[in-house]
N, C-alpha and C positions, 0 to 999 in steps of 0.2 A: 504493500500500500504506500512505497513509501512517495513524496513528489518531490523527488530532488531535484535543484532549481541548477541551469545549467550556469556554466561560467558567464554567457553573452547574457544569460536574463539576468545575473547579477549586479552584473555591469551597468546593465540598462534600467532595472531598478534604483540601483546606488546615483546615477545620472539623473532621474527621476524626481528623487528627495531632493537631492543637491539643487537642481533646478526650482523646485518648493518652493525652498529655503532662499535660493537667490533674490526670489521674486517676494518674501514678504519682509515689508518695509522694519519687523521688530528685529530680523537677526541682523546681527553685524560678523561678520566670520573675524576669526582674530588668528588665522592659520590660512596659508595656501588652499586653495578652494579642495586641489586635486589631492592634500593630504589628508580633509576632510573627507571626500569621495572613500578614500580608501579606508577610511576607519568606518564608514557606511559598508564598505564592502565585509570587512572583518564582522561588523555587529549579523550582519544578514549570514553568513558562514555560524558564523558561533551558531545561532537559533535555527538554521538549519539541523545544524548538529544534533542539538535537543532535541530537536522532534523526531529525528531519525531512531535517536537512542528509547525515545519513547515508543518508535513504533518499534523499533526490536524486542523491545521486552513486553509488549503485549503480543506480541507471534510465538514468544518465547512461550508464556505463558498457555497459549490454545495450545501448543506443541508439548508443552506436558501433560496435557490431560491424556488420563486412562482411556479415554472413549477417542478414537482417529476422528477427527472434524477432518472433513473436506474444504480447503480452501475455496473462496467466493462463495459458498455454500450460506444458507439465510443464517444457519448457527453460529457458523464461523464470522460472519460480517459482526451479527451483535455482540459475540466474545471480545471481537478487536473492539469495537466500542465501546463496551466496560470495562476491558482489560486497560487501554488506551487513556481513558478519563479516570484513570483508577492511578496509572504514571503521574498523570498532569496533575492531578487534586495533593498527592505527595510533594508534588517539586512545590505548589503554592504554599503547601504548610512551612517546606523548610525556609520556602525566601518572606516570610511574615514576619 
């Protein structure tokens, strides 16, 4: 399940904010626009990552059940979604 985001769409996001951000009158950049860009690119990798980590260990976890779930299967979809929100709801508690 996972949507990993390729290099050009990162790119082209990170390009995206930064053009945002050029355009509203409250930021003032106090850094090279394009060392900006790249710490946009880093934050969108890092959160990539997360999520990826997130969807491994909800696969992780339908893969150990006793019972074989068939992947895309209606069972298998709602385990990934419990299993999934069940990651994400852990990472909330510990950054509280």
């Amino acid at each position: 399940m996972s949507n990993r985001l390729s290099r050009e769409k990162i790119n082209f996001l990170s390009k995206q904010i930064l053009g945002s951000l050029s355009n509203n009158d409250q930021v003032e950049f106090l850094d090279d626009p394009n060392e900006i860009r790249l710490v946009i690119v880093k934050a969108i990798e890092e959160e990539m990552r997360l999520y990826e980590s997130l969807d491994r260990k909800a696969i992780e976890k339908i893969q150990s059940q006793k019972k074989s779930i068939e992947e895309g299967s209606r069972e298998w979809e709602i385990l990934y979604r419990k299993y999934y929100n069940e990651e994400l709801n852990k990472l909330g508690k510990l950054t509280e």
